[in-house]
N, C-alpha and C positions, 0 to 999 in steps of 0.2 A: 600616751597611746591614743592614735586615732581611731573614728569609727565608730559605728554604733553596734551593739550587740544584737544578732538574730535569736531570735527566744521562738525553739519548735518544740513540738511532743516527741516524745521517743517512741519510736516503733521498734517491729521486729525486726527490721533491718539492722538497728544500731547493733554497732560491733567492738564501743569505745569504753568496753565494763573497766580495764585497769586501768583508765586513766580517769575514768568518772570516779572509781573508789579514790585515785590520790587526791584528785580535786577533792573531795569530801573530807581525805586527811588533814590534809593542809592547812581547810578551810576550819576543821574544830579541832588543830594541834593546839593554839590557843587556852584552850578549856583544861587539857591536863594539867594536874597539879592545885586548879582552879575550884573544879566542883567535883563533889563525892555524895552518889557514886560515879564513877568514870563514864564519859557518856558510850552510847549506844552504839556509837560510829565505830569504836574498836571491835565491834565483833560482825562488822559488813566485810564480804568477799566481794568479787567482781560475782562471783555464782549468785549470791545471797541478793544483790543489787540487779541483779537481770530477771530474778526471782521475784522481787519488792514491783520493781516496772511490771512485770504480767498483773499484780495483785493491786497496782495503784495506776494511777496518773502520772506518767512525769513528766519534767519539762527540762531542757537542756540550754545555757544561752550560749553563744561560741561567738567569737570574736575575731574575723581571718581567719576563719576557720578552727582556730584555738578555742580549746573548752574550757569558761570560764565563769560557770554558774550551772546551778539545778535547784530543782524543789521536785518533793513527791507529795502527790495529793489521791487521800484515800477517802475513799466516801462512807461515811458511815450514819445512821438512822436518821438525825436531823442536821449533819454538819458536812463538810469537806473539813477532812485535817490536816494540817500542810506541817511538813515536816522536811529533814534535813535539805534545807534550806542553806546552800553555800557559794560564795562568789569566792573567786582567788583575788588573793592579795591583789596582785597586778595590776586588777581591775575595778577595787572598790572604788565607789567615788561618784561609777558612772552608771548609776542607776538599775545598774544589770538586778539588784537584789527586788527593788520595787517591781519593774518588767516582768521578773518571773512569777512576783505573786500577785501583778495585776492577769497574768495568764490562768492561777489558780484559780484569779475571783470571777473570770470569763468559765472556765470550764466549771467551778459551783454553781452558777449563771445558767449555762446550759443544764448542768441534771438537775434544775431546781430546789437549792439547799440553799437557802437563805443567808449563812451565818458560816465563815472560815474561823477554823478553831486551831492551835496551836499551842507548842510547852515550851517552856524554856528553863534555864534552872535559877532558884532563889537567889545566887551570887553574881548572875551574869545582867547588871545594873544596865549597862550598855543597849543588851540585848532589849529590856524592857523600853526604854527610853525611843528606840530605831521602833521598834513595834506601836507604840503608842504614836510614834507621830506617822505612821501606817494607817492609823484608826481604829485599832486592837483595845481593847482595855480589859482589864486583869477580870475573870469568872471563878476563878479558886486556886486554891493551893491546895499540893498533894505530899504526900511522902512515900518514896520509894518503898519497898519491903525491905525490914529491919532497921528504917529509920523511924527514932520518936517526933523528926521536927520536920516541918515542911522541906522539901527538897528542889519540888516544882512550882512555876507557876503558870496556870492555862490562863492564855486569853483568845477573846472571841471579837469578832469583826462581824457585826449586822450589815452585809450588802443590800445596796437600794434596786 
């Protein structure tokens, strides 16, 4: 696949809610079966996701015009939190996932929040690995409700 990926914000314009949710699917069908409890992404609609963009930041990357990447970034007391974070298959490889959260660390940038925070879960090794050589490193573990063992783990990213 040629081309470089456009990585914009989403406005009210955007009109592309069921295919941003499949991309979303696809991108953490992986994880079923993998971690418990099931992630969060099973209970996103295209409503719920047009919902999350009025109440966050997001960033879309498209490819030929093909949607092939997002992250949502919400601000919170001393952080930006950046969250569902997904490239399609088709297009790992080509930086589309760094792009979108070098756009997170621009709009943290702008509202002046030092520090990009994110979760990922205890089994997903991969996930920590791509994050750490981001510049992420581990801030704590957490456990979901009704779990006794860690489930989560945050890390944070000090931007200069």
């Amino acid at each position: 696949m040629a081309g470089k990926a456009d990585i914009a914000r989403l406005t009210q314009a955007f009109d592309r809610w069921d295919e941003l949710l499949g991309l979303i699917m696809r991108a953490f069908a992986y994880m079923d079966g993998v971690i418990d409890p099931p992630s969060s992404a099973h209970r996103l609609t295209a409503a719920s996701l047009r919902d999350k963009a009025g109440d966050e930041v997001g960033f879309i990357a498209t490819l030929d015009g093909r949607l092939v990447g997002c992250i949502f970034a919400a601000e919170r007391d001393d952080v930006i939190y950046v969250g569902k974070l997904a490239v399609d298959d088709s297009a790992r490889g080509l930086g589309i996932g760094r792009a979108l959260m070098l756009a997170a660390e621009r709009h943290a940038a702008e509202r002046g929040k030092p520090v990009l925070e994110l979760q990922t879960r205890i089994e997903l090794a991969a996930n920590h690995a791509t994050f750490a050589k981001m510049g992420f490193v581990e801030f704590e573990r957490t456990a979901h409700d009704g779990f006794d063992r860690p489930t989560s783990i945050t890390f944070r990213k000090t931007l200069r």
